[in-house]
C-alpha positions in Angstrom: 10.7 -0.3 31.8 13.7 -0.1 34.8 16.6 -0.2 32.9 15.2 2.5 30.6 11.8 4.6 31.4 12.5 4.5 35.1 16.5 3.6 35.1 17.8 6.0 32.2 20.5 4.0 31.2 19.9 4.8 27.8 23.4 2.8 26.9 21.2 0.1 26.7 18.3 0.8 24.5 19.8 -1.2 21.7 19.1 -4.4 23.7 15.5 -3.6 23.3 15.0 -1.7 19.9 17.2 -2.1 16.4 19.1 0.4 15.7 17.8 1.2 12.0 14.7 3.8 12.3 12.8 0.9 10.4 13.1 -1.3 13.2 11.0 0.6 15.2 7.4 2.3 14.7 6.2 4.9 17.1 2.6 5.6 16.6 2.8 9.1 19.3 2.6 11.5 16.6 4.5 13.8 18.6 8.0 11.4 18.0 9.3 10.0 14.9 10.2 6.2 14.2 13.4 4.9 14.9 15.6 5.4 18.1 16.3 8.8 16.4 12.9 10.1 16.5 13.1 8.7 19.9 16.0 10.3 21.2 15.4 13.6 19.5 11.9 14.3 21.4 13.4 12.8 24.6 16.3 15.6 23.8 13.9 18.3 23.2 11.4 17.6 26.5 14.8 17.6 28.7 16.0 21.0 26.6 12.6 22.3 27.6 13.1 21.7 31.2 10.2 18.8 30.8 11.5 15.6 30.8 9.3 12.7 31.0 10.1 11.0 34.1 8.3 7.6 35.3 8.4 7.3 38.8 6.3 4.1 39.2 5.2 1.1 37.4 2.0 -0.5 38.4 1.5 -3.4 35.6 3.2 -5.3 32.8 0.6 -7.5 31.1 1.6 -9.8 28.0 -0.3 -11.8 25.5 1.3 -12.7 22.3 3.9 -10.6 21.0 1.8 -7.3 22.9 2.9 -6.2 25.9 1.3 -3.5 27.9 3.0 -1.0 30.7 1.1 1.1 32.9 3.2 3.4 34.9 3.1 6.4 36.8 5.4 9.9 36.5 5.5 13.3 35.2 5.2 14.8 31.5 4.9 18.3 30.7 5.5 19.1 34.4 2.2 17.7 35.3 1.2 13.9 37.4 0.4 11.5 34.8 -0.4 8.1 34.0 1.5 6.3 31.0 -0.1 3.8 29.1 2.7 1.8 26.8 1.5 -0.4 24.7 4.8 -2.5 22.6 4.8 -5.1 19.7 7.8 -7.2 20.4 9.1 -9.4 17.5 12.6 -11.2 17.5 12.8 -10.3 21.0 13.2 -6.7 20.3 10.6 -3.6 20.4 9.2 -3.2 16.6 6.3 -0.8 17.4 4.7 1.5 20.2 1.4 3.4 21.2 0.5 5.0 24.0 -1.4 7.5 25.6 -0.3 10.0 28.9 -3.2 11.5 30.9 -3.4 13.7 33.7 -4.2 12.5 37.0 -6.2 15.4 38.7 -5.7 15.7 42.4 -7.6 13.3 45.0 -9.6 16.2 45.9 -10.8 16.9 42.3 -11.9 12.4 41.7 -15.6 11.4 41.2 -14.7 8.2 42.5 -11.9 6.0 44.9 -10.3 4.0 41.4 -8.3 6.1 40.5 -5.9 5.8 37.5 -4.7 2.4 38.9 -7.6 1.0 41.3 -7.1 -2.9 38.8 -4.8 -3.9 41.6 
């Protein structure tokens, strides 16, 4: 998460994922498997003027060889929270699912929770 979601050093992605496209499945049927899948819709968002941007990570939770992010940023210009969910094997990312949802202003909540009220 901070050396690349929130970092950008994308130099060092190949510490976390393989670098053959069947090292690593991406369930976001908006991006393809592999760190090329990867890479191409992370080119396209910035080309776009869009780029996903996490600004804030609120919880890394493990159990097993799951481990689940929950950040804060932008996507699609818009305030969002990410959910990352990763399957780690060998010490290395192998598979991913997440989801991205708004976060409406405070003005517009039905309740004080919010997106990360668990802390």
């Amino acid at each position: 998460m901070k050396t690349i979601l929130m970092g950008g050093d994308m130099s060092k992605i190949g510490m976390f994922i393989g670098d053959k496209d069947s090292d690593y499945i991406q369930h976001n049927t908006g991006v393809a498997d592999g760190l090329s899948g990867l890479g191409v819709a992370m080119k396209a968002l910035a080309e776009a003027g869009m780029p996903m941007v996490y600004d804030a990570n609120h919880l890394i939770i493990g159990e097993g060889n799951f481990v689940l992010s929950v950040s804060e940023g932008k996507f699609m210009n818009q305030h969002v929270a990410f959910y990352d969910l990763f399957r780690v094997d060998n010490g290395k990312i192998v598979e991913h699912w997440d989801t991205i949802e708004v976060i409406p202003p405070k003005s517009e909540w039905k309740n004080d929770n919010g997106k990360f009220g668990f802390q």
